[in-house]
mmCIF file of the C-alpha atoms, coordinates in Angstrom:
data_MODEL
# 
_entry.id   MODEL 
# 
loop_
_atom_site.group_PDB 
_atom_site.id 
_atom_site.type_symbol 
_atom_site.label_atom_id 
_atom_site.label_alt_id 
_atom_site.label_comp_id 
_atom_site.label_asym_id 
_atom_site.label_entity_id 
_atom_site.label_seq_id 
_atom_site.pdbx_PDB_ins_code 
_atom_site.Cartn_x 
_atom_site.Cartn_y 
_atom_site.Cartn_z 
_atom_site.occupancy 
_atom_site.B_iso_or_equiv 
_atom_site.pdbx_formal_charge 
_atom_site.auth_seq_id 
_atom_site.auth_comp_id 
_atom_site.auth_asym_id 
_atom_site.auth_atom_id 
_atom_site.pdbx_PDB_model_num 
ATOM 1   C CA . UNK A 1 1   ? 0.000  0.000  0.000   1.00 0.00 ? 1   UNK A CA 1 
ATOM 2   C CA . UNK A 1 2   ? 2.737  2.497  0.583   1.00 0.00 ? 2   UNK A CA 1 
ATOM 3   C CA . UNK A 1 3   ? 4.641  2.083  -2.335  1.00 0.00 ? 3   UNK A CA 1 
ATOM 4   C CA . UNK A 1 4   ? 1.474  1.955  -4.370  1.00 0.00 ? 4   UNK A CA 1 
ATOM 5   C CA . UNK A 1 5   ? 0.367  5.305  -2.627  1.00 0.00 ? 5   UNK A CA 1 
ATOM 6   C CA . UNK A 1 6   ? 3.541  6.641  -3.219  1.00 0.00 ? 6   UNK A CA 1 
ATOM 7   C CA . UNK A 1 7   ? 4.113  5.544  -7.554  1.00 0.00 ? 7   UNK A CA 1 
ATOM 8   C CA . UNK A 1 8   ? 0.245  7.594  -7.421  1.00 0.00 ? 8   UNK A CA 1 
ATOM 9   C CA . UNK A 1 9   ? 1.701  11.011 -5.771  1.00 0.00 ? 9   UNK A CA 1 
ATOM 10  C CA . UNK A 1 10  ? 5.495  10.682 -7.668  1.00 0.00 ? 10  UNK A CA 1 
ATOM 11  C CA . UNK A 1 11  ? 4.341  10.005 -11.042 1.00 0.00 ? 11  UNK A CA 1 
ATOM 12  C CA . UNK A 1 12  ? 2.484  13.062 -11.246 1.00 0.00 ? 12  UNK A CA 1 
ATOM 13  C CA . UNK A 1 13  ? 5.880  14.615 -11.355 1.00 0.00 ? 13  UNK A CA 1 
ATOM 14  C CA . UNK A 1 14  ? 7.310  15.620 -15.085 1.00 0.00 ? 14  UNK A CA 1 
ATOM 15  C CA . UNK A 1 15  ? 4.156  15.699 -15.984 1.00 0.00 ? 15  UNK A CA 1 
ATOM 16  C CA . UNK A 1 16  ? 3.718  19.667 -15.449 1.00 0.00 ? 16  UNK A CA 1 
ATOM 17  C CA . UNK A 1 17  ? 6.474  21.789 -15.103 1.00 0.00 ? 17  UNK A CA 1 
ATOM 18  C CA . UNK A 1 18  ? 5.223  24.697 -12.575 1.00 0.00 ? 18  UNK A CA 1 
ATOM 19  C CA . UNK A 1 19  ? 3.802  21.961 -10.767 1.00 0.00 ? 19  UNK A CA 1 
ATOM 20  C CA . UNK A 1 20  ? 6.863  20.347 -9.942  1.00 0.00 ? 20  UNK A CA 1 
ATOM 21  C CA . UNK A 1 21  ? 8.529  23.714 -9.671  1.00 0.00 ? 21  UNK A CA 1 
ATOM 22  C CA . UNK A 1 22  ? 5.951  24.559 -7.133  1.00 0.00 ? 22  UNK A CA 1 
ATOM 23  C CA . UNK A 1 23  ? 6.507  20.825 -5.343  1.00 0.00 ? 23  UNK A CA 1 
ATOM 24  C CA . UNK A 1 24  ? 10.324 21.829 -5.401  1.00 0.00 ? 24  UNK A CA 1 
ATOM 25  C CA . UNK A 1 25  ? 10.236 25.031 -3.578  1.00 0.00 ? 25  UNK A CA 1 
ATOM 26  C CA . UNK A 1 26  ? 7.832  23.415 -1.106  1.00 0.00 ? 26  UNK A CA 1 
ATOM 27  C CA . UNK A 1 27  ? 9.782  20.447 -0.366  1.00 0.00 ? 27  UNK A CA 1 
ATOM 28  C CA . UNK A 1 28  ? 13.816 22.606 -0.259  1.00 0.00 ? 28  UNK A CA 1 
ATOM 29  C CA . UNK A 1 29  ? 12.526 25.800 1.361   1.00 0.00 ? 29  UNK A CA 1 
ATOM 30  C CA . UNK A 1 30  ? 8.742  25.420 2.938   1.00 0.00 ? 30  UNK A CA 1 
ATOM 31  C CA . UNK A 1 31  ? 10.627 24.633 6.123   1.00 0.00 ? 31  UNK A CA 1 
ATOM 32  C CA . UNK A 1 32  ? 12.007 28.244 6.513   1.00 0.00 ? 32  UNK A CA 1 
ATOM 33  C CA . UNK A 1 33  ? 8.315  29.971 6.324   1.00 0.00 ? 33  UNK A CA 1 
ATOM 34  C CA . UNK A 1 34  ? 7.791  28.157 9.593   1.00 0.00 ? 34  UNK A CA 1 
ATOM 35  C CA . UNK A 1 35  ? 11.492 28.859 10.731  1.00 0.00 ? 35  UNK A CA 1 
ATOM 36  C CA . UNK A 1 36  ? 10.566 32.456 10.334  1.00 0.00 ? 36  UNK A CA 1 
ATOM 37  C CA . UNK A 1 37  ? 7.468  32.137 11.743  1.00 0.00 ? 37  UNK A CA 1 
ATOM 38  C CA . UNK A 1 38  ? 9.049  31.673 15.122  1.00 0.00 ? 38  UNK A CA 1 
ATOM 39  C CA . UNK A 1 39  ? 11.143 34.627 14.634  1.00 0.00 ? 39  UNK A CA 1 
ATOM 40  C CA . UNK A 1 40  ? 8.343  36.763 14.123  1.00 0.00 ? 40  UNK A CA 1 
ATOM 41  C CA . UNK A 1 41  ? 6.366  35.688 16.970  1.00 0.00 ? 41  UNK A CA 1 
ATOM 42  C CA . UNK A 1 42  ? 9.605  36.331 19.171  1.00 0.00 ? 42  UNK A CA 1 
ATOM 43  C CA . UNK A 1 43  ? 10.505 39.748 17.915  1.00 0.00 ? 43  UNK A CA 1 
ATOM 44  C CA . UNK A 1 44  ? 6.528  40.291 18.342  1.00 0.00 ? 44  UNK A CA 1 
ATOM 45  C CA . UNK A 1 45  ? 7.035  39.403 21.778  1.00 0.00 ? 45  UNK A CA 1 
ATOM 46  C CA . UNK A 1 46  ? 10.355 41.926 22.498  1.00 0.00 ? 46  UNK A CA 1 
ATOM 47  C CA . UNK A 1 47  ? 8.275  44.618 20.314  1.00 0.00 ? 47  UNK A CA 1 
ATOM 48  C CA . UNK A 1 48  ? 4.738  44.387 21.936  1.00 0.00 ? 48  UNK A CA 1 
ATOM 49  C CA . UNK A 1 49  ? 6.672  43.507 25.670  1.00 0.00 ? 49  UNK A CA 1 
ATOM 50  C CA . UNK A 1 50  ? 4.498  40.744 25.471  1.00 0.00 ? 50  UNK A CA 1 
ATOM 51  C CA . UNK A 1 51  ? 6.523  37.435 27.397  1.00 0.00 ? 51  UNK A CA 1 
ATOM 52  C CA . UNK A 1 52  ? 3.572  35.195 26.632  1.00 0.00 ? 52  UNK A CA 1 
ATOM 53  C CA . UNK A 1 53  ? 4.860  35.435 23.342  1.00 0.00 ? 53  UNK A CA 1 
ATOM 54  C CA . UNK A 1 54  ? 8.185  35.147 23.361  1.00 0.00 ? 54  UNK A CA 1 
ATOM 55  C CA . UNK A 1 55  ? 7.555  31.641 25.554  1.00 0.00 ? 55  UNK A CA 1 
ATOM 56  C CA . UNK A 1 56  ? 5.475  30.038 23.039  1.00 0.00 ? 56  UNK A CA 1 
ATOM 57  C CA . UNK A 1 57  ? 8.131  30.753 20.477  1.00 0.00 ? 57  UNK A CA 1 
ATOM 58  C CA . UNK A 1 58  ? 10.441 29.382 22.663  1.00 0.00 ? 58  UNK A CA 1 
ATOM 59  C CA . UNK A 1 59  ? 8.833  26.641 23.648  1.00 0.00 ? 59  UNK A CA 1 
ATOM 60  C CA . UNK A 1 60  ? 7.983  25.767 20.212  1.00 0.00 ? 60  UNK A CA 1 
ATOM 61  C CA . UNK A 1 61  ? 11.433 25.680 19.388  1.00 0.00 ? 61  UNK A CA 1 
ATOM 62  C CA . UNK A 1 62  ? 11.878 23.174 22.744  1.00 0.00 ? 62  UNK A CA 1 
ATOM 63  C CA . UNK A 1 63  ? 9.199  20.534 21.539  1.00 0.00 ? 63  UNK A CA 1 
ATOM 64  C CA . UNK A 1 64  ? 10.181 20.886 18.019  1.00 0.00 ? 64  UNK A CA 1 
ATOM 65  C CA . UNK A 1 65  ? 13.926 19.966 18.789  1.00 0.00 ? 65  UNK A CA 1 
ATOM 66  C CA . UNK A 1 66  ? 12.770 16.964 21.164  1.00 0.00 ? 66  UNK A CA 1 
ATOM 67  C CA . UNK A 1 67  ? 10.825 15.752 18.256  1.00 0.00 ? 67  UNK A CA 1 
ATOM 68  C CA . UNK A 1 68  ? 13.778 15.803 15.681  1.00 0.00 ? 68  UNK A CA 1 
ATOM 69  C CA . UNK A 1 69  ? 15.846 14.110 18.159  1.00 0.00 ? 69  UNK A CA 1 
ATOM 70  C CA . UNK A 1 70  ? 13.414 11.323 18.422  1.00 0.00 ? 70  UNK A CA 1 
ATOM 71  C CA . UNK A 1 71  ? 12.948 10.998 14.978  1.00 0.00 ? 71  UNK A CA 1 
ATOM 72  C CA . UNK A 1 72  ? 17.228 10.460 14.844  1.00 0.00 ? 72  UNK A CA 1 
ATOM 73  C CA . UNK A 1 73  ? 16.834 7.771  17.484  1.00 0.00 ? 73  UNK A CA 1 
ATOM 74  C CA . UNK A 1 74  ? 14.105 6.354  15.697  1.00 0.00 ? 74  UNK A CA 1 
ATOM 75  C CA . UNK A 1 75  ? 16.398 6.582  11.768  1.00 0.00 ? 75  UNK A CA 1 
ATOM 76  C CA . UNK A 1 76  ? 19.095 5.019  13.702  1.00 0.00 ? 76  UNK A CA 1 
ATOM 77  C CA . UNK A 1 77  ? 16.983 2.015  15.048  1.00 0.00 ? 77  UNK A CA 1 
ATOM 78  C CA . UNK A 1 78  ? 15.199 1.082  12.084  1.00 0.00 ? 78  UNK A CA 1 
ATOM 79  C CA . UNK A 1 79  ? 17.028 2.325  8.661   1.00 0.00 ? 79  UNK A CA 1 
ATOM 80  C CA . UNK A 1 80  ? 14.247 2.584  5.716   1.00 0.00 ? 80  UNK A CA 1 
ATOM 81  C CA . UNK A 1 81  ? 16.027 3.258  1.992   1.00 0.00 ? 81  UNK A CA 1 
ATOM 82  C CA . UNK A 1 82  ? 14.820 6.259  0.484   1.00 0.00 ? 82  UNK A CA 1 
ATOM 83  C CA . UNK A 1 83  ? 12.481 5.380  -2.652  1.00 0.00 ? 83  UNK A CA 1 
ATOM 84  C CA . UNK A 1 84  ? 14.846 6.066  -4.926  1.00 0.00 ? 84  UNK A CA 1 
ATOM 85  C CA . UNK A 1 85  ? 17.641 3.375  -3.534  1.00 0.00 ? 85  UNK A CA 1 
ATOM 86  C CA . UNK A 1 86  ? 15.903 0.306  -5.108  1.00 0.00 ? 86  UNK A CA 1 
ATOM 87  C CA . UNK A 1 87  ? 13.323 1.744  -7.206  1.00 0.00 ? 87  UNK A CA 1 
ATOM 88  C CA . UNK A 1 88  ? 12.874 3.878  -10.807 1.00 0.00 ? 88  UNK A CA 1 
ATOM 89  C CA . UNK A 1 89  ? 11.298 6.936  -9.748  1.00 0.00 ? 89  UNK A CA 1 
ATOM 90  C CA . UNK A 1 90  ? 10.571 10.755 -10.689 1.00 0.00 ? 90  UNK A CA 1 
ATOM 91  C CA . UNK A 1 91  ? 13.628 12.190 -8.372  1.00 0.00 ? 91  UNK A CA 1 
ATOM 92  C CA . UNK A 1 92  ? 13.159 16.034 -8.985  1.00 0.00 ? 92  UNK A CA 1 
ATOM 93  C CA . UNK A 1 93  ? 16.008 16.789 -6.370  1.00 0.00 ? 93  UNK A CA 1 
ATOM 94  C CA . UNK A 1 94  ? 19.305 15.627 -5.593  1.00 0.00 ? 94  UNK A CA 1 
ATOM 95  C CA . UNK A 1 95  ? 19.446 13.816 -2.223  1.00 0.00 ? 95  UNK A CA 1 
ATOM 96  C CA . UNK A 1 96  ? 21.483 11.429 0.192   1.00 0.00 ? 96  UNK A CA 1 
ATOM 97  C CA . UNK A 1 97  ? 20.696 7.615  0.911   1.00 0.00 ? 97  UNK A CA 1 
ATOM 98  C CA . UNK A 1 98  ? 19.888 8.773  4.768   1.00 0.00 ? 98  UNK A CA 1 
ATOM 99  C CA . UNK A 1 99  ? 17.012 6.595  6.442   1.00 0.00 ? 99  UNK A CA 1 
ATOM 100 C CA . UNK A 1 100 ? 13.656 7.818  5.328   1.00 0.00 ? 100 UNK A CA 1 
ATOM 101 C CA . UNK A 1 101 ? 11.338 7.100  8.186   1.00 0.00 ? 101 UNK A CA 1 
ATOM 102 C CA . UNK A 1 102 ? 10.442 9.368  9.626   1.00 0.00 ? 102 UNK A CA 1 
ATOM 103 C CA . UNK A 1 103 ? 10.401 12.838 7.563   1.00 0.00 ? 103 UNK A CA 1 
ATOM 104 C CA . UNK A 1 104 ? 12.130 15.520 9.117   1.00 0.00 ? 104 UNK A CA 1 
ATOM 105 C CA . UNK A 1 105 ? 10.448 17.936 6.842   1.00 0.00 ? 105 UNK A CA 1 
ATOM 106 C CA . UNK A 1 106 ? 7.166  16.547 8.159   1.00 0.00 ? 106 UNK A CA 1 
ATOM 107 C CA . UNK A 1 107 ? 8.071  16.614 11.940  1.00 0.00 ? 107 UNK A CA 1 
ATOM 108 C CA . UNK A 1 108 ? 9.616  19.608 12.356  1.00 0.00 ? 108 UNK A CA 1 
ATOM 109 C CA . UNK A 1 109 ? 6.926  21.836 10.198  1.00 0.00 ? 109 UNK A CA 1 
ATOM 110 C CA . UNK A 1 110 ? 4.068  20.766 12.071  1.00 0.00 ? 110 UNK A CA 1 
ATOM 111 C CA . UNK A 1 111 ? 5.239  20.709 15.041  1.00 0.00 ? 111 UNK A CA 1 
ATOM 112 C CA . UNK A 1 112 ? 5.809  23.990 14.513  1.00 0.00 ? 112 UNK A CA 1 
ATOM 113 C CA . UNK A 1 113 ? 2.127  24.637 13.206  1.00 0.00 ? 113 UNK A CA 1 
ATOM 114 C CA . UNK A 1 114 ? 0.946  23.010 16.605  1.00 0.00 ? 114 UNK A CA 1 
ATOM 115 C CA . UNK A 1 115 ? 3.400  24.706 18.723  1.00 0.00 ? 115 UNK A CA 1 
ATOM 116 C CA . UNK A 1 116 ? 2.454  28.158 17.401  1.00 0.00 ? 116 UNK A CA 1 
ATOM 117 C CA . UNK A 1 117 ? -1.545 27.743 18.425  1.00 0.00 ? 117 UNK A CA 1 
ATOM 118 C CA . UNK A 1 118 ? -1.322 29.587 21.699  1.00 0.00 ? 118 UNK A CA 1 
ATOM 119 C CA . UNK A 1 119 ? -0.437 32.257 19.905  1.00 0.00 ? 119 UNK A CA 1 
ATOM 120 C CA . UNK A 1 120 ? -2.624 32.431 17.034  1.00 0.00 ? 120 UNK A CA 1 
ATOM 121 C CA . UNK A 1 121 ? -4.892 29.318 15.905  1.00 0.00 ? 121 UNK A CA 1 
ATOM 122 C CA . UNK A 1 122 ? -5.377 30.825 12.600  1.00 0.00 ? 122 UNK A CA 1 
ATOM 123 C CA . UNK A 1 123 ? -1.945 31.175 11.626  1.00 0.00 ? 123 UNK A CA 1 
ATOM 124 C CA . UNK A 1 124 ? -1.887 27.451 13.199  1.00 0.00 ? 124 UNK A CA 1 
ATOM 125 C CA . UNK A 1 125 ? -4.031 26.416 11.154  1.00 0.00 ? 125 UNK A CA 1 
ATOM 126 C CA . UNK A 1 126 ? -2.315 27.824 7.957   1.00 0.00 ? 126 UNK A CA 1 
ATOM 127 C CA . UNK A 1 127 ? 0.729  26.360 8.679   1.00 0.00 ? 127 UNK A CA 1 
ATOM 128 C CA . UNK A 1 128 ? -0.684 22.826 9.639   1.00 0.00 ? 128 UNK A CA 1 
ATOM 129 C CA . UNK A 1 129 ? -2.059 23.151 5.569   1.00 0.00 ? 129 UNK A CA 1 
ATOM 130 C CA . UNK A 1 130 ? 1.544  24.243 4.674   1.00 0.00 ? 130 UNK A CA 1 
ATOM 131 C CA . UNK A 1 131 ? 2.795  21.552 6.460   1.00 0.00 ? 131 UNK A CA 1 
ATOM 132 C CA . UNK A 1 132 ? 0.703  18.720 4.718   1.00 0.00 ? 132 UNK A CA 1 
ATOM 133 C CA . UNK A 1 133 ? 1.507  20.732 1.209   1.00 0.00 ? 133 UNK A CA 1 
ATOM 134 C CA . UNK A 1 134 ? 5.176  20.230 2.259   1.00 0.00 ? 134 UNK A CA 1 
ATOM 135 C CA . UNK A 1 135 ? 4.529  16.545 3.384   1.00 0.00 ? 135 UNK A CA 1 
ATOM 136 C CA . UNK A 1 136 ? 3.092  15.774 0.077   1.00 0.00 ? 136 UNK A CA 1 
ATOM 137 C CA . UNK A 1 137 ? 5.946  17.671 -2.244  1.00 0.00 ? 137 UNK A CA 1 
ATOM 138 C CA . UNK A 1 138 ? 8.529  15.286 -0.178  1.00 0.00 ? 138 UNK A CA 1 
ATOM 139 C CA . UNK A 1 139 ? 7.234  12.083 -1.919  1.00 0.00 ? 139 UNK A CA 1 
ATOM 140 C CA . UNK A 1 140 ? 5.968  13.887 -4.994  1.00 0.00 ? 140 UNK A CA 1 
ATOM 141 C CA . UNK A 1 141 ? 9.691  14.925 -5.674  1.00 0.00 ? 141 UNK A CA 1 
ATOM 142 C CA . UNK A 1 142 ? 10.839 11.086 -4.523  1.00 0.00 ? 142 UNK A CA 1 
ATOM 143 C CA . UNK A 1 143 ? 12.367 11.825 -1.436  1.00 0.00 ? 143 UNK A CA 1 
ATOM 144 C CA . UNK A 1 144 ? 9.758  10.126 1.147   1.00 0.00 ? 144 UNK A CA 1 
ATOM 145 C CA . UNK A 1 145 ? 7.167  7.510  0.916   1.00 0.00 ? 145 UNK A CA 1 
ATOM 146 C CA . UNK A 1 146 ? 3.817  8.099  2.127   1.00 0.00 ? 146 UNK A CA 1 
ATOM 147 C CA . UNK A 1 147 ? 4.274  6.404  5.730   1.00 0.00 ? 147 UNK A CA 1 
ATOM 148 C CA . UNK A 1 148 ? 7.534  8.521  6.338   1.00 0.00 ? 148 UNK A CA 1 
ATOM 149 C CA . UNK A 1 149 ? 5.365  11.341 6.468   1.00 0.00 ? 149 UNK A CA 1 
ATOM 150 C CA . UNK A 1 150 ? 2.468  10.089 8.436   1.00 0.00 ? 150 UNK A CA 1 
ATOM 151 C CA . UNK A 1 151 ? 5.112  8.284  10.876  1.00 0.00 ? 151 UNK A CA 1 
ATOM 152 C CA . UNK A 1 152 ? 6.123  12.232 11.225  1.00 0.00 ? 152 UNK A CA 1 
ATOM 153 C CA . UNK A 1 153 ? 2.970  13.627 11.563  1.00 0.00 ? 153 UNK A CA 1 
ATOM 154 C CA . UNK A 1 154 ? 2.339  10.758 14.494  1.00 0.00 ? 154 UNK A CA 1 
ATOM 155 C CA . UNK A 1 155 ? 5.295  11.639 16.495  1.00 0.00 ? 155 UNK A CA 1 
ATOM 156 C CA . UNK A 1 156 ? 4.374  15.320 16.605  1.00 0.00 ? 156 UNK A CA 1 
ATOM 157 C CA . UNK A 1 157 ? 0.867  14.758 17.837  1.00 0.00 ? 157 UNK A CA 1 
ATOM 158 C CA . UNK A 1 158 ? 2.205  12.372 20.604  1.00 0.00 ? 158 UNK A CA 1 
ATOM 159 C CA . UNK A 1 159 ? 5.167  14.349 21.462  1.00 0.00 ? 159 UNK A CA 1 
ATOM 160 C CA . UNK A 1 160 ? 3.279  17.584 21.310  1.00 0.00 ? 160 UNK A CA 1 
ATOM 161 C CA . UNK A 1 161 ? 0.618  15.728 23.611  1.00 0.00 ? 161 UNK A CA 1 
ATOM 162 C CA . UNK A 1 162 ? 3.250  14.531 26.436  1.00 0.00 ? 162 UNK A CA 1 
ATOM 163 C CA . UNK A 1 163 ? 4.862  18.132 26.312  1.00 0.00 ? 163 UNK A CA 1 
ATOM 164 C CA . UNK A 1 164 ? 2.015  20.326 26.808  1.00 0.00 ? 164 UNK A CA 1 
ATOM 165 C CA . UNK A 1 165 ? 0.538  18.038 29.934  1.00 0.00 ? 165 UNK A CA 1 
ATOM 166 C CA . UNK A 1 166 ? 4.121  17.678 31.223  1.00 0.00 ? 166 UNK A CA 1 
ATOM 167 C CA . UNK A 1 167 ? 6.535  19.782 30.447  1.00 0.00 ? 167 UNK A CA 1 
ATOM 168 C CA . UNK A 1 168 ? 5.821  23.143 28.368  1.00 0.00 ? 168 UNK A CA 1 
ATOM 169 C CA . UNK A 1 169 ? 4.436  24.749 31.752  1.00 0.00 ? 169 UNK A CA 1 
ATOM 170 C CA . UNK A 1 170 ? 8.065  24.117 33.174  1.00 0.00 ? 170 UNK A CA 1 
ATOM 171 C CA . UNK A 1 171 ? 10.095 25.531 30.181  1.00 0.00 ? 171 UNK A CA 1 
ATOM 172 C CA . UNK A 1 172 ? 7.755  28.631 30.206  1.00 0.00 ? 172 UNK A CA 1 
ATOM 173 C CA . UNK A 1 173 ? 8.609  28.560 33.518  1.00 0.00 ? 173 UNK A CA 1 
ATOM 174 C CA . UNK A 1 174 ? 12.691 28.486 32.973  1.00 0.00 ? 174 UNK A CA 1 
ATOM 175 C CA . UNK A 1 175 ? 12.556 30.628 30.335  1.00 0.00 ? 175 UNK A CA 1 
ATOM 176 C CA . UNK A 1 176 ? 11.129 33.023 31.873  1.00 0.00 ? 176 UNK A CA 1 
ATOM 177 C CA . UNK A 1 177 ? 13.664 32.933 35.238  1.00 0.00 ? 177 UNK A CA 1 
ATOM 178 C CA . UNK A 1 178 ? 16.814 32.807 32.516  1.00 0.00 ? 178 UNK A CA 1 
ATOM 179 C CA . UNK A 1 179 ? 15.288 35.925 30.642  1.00 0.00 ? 179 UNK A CA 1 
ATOM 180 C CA . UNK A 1 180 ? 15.091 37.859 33.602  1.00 0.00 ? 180 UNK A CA 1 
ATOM 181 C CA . UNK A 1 181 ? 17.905 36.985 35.012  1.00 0.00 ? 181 UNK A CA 1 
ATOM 182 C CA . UNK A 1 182 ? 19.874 38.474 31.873  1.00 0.00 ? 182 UNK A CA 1 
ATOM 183 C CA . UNK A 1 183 ? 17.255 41.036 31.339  1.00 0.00 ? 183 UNK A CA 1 
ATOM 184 C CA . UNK A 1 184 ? 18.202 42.273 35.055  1.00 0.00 ? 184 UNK A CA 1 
ATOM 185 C CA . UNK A 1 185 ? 22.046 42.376 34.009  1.00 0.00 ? 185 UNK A CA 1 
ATOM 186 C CA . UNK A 1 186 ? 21.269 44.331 30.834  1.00 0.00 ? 186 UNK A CA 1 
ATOM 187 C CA . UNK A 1 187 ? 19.788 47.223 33.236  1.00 0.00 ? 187 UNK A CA 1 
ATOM 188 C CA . UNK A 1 188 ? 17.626 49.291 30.734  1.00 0.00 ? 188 UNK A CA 1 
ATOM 189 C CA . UNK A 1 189 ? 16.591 46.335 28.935  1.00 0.00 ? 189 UNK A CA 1 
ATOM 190 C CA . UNK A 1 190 ? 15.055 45.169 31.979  1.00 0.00 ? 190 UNK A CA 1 
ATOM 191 C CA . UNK A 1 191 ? 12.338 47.784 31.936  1.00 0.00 ? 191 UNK A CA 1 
ATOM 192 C CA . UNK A 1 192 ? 11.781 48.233 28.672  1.00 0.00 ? 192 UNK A CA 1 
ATOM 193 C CA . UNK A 1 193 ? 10.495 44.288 29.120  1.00 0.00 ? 193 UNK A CA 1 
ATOM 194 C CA . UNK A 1 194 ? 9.102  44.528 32.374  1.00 0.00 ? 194 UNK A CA 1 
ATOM 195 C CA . UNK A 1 195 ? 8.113  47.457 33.297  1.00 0.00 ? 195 UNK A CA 1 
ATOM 196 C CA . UNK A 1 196 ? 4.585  47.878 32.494  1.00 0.00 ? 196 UNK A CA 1 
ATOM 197 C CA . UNK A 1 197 ? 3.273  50.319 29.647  1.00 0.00 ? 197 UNK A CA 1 
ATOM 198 C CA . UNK A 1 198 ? 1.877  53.843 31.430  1.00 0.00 ? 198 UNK A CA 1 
ATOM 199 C CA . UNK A 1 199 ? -1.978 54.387 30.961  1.00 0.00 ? 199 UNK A CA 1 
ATOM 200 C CA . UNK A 1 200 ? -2.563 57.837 28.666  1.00 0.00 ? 200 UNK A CA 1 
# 
């Protein structure tokens, strides 16, 4: 079934040329949208002195580094070839033989998408669609089989799931004792963060 799923999605590539250019750009640089995405949200935070903010961009970054490092444990346990390795198929972009379950791509854009919903479920929401796009250009282009992706998308929602019961209130919590411990050695910086905005 996943091989069959995946011959469906890759051999509509070469078969439309801004389609696969569109695929392409998805699948090499879709995961710096949601890479900037967190910046934003952060610099939001420093520009509107809002620390809610600048935790859930933080703590986005947390889960979504927990989740790549699982899915290196995971590669290293149980090696799948890439499509390509053994099979003819539509390989729009260069790429290494590295294991292929899970999808990093996958993984790390959506938990992203789902780390970002405290601070705005509509631009969650956008992203989670961006993340699927993405998902989908990584086999279209050859890289993934379906199941890589899905395996992805399956560790995030666990991971995600543990982190926010368990953990994320203790980050936010550590975060925001290291930030003011530097903000409080930076002096002025200190109340431009903290200090409350005056009421005109």
């Amino acid at each position: 079934m996943n091989m069959e799923i995946f011959k469906i999605i890759n051999n509509l590539a070469n078969k439309n040329i801004i389609l696969d250019k569109i695929m392409i750009f998805f699948s090499e640089y879709g995961p710096y949208i949601f890479m900037a995405a967190i910046v934003i949200v952060f610099i939001s935070g420093l520009k509107q002195k809002n620390c809610e903010n600048r935790k859930i961009a933080v703590s986005t970054v947390v889960v979504t580094v927990i989740n790549l490092i699982i899915n290196i444990i995971v590669r290293s346990i149980f090696h799948v070839d890439r499509p390509f390795v053994h099979n003819k198929v539509n390989l729009l972009l260069p790429h290494d033989s590295a294991s292929s379950f899970p999808s990093n791509h996958a993984t790390g854009t959506m938990s992203i998408a789902l780390g970002l919903e405290k601070y705005n479920k509509l631009l969650s929401r956008i992203l989670t669609i961006l993340s699927i796009i993405i998902g989908f250009s990584r086999v279209y282009v050859g890289h993934h089989y379906p199941m890589d992706v899905i395996g992805g998308y399956i560790i995030v929602f666990a991971v995600n799931y543990i982190y926010n019961l368990k953990l994320r209130s203790k980050v936010d919590n550590l975060y925001e004792l290291v930030e003011k411990k530097i903000a409080e050695r930076l002096g002025k910086l200190h109340s431009k963060l903290f200090q409350p905005k005056s009421s005109n």
